[in-house]
C-alpha positions in Angstrom: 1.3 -7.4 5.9 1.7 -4.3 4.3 5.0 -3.5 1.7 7.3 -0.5 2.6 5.6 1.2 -0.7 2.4 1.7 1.4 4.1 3.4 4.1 4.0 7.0 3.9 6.2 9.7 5.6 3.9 11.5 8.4 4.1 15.0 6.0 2.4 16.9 9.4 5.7 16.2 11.4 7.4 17.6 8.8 6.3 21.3 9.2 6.3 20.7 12.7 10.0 20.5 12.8 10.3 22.7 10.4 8.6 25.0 12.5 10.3 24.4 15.9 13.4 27.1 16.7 17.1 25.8 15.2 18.4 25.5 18.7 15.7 22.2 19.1 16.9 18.8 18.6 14.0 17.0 17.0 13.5 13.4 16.3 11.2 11.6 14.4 9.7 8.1 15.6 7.8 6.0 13.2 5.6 2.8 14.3 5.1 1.6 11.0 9.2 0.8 11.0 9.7 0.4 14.5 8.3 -0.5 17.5 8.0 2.4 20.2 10.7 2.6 23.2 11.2 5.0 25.5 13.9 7.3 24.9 14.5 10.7 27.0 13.0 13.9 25.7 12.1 17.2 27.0 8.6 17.4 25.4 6.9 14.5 23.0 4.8 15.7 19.9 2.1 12.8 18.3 0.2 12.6 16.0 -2.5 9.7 14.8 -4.8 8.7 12.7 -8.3 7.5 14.5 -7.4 3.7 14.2 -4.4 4.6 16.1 -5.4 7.3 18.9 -5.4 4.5 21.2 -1.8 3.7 20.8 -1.2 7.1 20.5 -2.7 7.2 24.6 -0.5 4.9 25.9 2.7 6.6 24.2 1.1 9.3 26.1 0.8 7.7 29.4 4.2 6.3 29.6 5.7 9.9 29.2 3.3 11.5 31.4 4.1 8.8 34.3 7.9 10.1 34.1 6.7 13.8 34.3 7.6 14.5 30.4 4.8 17.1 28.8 2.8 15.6 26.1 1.5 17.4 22.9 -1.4 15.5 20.3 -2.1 16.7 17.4 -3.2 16.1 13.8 -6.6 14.6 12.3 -8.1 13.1 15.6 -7.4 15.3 17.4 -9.3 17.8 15.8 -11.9 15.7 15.0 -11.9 14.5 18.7 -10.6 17.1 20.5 -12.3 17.0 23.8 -11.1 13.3 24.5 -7.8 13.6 23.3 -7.1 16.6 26.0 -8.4 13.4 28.7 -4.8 11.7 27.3 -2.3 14.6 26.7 -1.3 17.9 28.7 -1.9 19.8 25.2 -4.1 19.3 22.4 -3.3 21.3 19.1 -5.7 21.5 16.5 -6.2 22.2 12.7 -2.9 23.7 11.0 0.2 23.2 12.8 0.9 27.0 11.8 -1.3 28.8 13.8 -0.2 27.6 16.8 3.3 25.2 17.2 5.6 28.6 17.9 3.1 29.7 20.1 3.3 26.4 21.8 6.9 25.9 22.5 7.1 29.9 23.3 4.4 29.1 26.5 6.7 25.5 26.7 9.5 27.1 27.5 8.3 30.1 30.0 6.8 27.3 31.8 2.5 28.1 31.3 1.9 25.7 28.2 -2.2 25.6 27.9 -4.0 22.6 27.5 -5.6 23.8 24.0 -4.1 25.2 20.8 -6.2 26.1 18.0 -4.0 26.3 14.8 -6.7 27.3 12.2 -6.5 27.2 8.4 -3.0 28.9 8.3 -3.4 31.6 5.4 -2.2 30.1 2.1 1.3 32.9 2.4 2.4 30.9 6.1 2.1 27.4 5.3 5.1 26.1 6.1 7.2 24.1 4.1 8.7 20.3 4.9 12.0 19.8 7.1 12.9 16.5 5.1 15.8 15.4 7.3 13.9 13.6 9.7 12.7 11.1 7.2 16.0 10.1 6.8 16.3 7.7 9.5 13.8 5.4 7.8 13.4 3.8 4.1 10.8 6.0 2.6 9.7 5.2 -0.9 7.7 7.9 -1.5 8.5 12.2 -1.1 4.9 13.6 0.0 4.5 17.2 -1.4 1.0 19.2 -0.7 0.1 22.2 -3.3 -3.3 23.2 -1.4 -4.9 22.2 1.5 -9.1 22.0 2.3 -12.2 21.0 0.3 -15.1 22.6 0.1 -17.3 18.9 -1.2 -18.2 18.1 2.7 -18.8 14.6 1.8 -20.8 12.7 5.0 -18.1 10.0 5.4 -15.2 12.2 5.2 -13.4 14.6 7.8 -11.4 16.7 5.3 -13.6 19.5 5.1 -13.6 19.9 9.0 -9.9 19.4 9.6 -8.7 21.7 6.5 -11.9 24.1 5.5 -14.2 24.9 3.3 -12.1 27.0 1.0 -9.1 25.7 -1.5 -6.0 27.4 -0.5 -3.3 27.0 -3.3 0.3 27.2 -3.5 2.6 29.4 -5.7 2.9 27.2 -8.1 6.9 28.0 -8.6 7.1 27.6 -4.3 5.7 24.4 -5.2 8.3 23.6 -7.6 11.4 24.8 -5.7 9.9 22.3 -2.6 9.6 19.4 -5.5 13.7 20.6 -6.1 14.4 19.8 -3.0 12.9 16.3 -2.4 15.3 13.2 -2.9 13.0 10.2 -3.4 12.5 8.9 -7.0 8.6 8.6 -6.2 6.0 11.3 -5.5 2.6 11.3 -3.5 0.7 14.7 -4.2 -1.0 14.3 -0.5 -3.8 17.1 -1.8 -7.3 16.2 -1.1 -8.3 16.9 -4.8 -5.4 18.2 -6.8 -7.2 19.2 -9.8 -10.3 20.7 -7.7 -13.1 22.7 -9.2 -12.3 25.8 -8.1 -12.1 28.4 -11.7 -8.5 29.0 -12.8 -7.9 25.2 -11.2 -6.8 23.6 -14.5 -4.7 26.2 -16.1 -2.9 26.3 -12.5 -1.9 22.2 -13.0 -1.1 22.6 -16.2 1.2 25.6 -15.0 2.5 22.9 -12.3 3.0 19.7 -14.6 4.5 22.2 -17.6 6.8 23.1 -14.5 8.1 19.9 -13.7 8.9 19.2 -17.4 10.5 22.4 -17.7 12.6 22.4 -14.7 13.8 18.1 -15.3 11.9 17.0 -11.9 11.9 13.8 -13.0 9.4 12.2 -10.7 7.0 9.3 -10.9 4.0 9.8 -9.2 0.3 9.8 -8.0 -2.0 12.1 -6.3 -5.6 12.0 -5.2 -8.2 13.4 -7.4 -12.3 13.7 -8.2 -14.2 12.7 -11.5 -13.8 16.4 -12.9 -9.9 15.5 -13.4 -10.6 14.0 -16.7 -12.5 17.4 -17.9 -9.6 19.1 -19.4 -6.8 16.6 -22.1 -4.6 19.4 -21.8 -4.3 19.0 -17.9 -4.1 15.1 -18.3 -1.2 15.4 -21.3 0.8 17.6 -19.0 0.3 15.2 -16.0 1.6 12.3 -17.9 4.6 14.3 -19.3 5.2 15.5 -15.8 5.5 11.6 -14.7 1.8 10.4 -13.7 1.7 7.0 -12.9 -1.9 6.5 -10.9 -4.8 8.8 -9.8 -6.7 7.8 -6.5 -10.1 8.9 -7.8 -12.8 8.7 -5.4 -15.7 6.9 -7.4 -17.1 5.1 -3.8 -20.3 3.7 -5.7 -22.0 3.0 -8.9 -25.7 3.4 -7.4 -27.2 6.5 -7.4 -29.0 6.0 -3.9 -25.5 5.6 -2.8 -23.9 8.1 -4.0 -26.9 10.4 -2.3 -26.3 8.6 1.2 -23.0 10.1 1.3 -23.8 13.6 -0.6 -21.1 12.0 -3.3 -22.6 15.3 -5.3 -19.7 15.8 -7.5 -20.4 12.4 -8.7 -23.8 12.2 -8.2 -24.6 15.1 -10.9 -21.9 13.7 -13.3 -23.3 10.1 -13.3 -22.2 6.5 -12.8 -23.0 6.5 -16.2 -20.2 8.6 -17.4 -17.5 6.6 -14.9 -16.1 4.7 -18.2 -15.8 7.9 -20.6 -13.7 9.1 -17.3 -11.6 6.0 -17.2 -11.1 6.1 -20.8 -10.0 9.8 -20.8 -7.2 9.2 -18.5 -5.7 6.4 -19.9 -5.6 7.6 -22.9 -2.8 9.5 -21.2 -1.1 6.3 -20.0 -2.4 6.4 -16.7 -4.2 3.8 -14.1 -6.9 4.7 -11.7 -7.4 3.6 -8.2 -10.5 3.6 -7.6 -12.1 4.0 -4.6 -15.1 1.9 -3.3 -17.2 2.1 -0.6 -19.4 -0.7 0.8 -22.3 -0.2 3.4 -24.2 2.5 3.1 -27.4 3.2 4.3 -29.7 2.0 0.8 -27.3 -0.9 0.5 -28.7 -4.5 0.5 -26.4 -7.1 0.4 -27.5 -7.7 -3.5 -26.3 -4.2 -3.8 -22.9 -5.0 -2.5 -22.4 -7.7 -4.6 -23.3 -5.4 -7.6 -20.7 -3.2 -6.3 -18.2 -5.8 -6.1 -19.8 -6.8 -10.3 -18.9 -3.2 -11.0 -15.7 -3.2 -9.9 -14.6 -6.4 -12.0 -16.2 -5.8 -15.1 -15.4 -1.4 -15.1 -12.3 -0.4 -16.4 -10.9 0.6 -13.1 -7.2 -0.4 -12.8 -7.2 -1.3 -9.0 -9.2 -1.1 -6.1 -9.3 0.2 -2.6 -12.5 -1.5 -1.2 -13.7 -0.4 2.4 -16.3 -1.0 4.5 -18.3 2.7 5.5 -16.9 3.9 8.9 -17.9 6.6 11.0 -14.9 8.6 11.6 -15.5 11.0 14.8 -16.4 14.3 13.8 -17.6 13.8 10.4 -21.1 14.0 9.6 -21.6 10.1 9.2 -20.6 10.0 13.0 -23.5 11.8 14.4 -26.2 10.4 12.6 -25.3 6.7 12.9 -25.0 7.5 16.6 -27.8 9.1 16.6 -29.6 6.1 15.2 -27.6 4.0 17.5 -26.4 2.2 14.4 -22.7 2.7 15.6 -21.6 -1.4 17.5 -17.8 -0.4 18.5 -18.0 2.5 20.5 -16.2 1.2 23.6 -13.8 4.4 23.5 -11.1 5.2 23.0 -9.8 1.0 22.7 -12.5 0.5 20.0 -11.0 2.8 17.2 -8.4 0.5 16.6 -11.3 -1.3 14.6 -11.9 2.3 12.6 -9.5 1.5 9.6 -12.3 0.6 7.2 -11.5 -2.9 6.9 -14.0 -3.8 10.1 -17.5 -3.4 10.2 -18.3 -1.1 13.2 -21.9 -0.6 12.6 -24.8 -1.9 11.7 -27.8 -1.1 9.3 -31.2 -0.9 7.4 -30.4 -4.2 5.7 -27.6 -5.8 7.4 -26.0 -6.9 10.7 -22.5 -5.9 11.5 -21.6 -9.5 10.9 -23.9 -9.9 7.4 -22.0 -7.2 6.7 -18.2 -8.5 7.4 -18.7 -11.8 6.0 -20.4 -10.1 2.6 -17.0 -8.2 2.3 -14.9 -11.6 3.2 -16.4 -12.7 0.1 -16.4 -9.4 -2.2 -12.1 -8.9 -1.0 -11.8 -12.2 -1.8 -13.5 -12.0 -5.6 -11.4 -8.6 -6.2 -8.0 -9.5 -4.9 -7.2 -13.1 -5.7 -4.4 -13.5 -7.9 -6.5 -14.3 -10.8 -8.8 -11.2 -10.5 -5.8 -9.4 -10.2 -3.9 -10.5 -13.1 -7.2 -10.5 -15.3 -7.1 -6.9 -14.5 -3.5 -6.0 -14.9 -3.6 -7.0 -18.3 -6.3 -5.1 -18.9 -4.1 -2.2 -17.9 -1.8 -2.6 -20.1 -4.2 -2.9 -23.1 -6.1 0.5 -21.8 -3.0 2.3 -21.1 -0.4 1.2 -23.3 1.4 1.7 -20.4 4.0 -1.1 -18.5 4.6 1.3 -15.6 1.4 2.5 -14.9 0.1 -1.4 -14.9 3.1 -2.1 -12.7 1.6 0.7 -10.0 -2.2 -0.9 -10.5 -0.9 -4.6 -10.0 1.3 -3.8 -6.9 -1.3 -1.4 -5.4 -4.1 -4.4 -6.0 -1.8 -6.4 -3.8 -0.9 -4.0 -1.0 -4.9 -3.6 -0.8 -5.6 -7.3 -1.3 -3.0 -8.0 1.7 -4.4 -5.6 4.2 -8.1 -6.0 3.7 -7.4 -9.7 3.8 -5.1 -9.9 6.7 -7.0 -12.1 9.2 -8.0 -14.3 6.5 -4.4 -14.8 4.8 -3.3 -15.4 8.8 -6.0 -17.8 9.8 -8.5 -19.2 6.8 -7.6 -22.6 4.9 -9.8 -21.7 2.8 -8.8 -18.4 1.8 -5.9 -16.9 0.0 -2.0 -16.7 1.3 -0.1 -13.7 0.7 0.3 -14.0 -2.5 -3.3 -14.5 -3.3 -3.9 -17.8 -4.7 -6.3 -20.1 -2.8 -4.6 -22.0 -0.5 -6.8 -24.5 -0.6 -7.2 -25.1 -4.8 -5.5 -25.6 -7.9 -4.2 -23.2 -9.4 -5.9 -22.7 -12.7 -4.7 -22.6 -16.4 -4.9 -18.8 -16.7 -2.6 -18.0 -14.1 -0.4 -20.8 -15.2 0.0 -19.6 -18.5 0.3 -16.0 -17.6 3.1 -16.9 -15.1 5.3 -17.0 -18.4 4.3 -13.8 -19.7 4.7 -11.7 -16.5 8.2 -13.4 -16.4 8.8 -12.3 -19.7 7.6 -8.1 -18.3 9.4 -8.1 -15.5 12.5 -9.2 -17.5 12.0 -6.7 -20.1 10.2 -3.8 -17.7 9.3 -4.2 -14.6 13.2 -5.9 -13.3 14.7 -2.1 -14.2 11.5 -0.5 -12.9 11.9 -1.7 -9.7 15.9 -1.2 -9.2 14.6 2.8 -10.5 12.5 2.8 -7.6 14.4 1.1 -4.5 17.6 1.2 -4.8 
């Protein structure tokens, strides 16, 4: 359901092959553009986010069948490491520099162990990107990282474990002669928080943006960041100069008690309150916000979800990525739902194909798993309908001033729409298609008059936009 611009180039296999001797033939094999066959190889590398470990096992199997070593590694596997050793003949954890040479060094004597622990790679070995690989497939986005771990240990979130506590930054100039070298007309800074809190963390974007201007990399692009990105004009000037279309910004909820389930703290001491002087802030600078929502938490009553859902409508938030809370393995969140017995999907490993955050897999204080599905039916279908949509993409425009960061809000509103939707676009009359309008009612006045003025946008704009981008 998904469009090609929300499929992202697996950045982890990069510095693997970029890692692995020159006299290795590597080859990169992407699901998300085609469908896995067997091909002949002397050792098989994965990697896999939870929602796909399962697949990820049965790649495993059919290789270990024909006597072909296996290696897993990546996020669940170091979240899940014990069980993902059950599936492969080597499990490497954490960063791939710490332990990938050592790896292929035991590989090729013949005594390969069955556990690798890479560690948080000091910030003078991270490896850069072999970019080759990617060529095979249609890419839209480069994906560049300037600092890996966080030290905000969020309950919900696995970062913290899988990259550390501490922020470890890039030279800024390495970082610029790797953004030299990338091809793609669109950027993803994949960092965790690229503004992060850290002292000096400003005055080094503003070293990083002022670089890109400096040098011509003449990128469009977004990166993930917290509330404390909008401190500092002078970091959100340079971002926009340096081609800053849309921030991910990780608001989750406008309750307090929420924002305390998940030890939100960053936003917690800041204030809902403050959310819109945030969203202001930044597009005053001509750039959107994806904002990022998270329904089901432990104080949440199915009025609060709705308010959530009010809140997301009615703030100035450009788009939305709404998920349901799930408890990835490893985090926090994990043991104490199991602990409670509040976790319903845990036939593992064929269950975490339902961990992508669009399924309930638990249940809780005030609602069943299925209260808590069909409330989010409902709330995914107030947010993403065309009309909801379109209401807020001109609302874009008016708070940014900006055609091309609306055109990033709109299209990510859709991606989201289409993906959290899926089963409903698939199977509901009632629901939405895939272009979200109801299938099942007339379209109204709004969207029949605003047909003619996103005509008239995407003739003027968004038409040249779009050729920039693709082709």
């Amino acid at each position: 359901m998904n469009d090609i611009s929300t499929r992202f180039m697996p950045i982890g296999l990069g510095i693997v092959a970029q890692l692995t001797p020159a006299d290795w033939d590597v080859e990169l094999i992407d699901e998300s553009f085609e469908e896995f066959t067997f091909r002949e190889a002397d050792l098989v590398g994965v990697t896999a986010f939870t929602s796909l470990a399962f697949r990820a096992y049965e790649i495993a199997a059919i290789y270990r069948e024909k006597g072909i070593p296996t290696v897993m590694g990546g996020i669940h596997a170091t979240m899940n490491t014990a069980e993902a050793m059950q599936y492969f003949d080597a499990v490497l954890t954490h960063d791939a520099e710490g332990a990938w040479p050592q790896l292929l060094a035991d590989f090729e004597a013949g005594n390969m162990k069955k556990l690798y622990n890479g560690g948080y790679a000091k910030i003078e070995d991270i490896s850069k990107v072999r970019r080759d690989i990617y060529d095979k497939y249609p890419y839209a986005y480069d994906l560049v990282q300037t600092s890996r771990g966080c030290p905000n240990g969020c309950e919900f979130c696995s970062v913290t474990h899988m990259c550390g506590l501490v922020y470890r930054e890039r030279n800024v100039e390495d970082v610029l002669d790797e953004l030299e070298e990338t091809s793609r007309k669109l950027l993803f800074f994949v960092d965790d928080n690229l503004v992060n809190n850290k002292k000096g963390a400003a005055e080094r974007a503003i070293k990083l943006f002022k670089g890109m201007v400096d040098r011509g990399i003449k990128k469009h692009w977004l990166s993930q960041v917290a509330v404390n990105f909008a401190d500092n004009e002078e970091v959100l000037y340079w971002a926009h100069k340096a081609g800053c279309k849309l921030v991910l910004m990780g608001v989750e909820a406008e309750k307090p008690a929420a924002l305390k389930d998940m030890r939100k703290n960053l936003n917690l001491k800041r204030g809902p309150d403050n959310y819109e002087k945030v969203f202001n802030r930044i597009h005053k600078h001509k750039i959107a916000i994806l904002g990022t929502m998270i329904f089901g938490m432990e104080s949440d009553t199915k009025d609060d979800l709705f308010a959530r859902r009010d809140f997301v409508l009615s703030s100035s938030i450009d788009c939305c990525q709404g998920t349901i809370i799930t408890p990835l393995p490893g985090t926090v969140l994990f043991d104490k739902l199991m602990s409670k017995n509040s976790i319903l999907a845990k036939d593992y490993p064929r269950d975490w194909q339902h961990y992508h955050c669009m399924k309930a897999v638990i249940s809780t204080p005030h609602l069943t798993t299925e209260e808590l599905e069909s409330t989010m039916h409902d709330i995914w279908l107030s947010i993403y309908n065309k009309e909801a949509i379109r209401r807020k993409l001109f609302r874009t425009i008016w708070k940014t001033r900006s055609f091309e960061a609306a055109y990033w809000s709109y299209s990510a509103n859709f991606n989201y729409g289409r993906m959290a939707l899926e089963e409903i676009i698939q199977k509901d009359p009632n629901g939405v298609n895939n272009n979200m309008e109801w299938k099942s009612r007339k379209r109204s006045l709004y969207l029949k008059i605003t047909d003619k003025v996103l005509m008239l946008i995407y003739l003027l704009k968004w038409g040249r936009l779009t050729k920039k981008y693709y082709q």
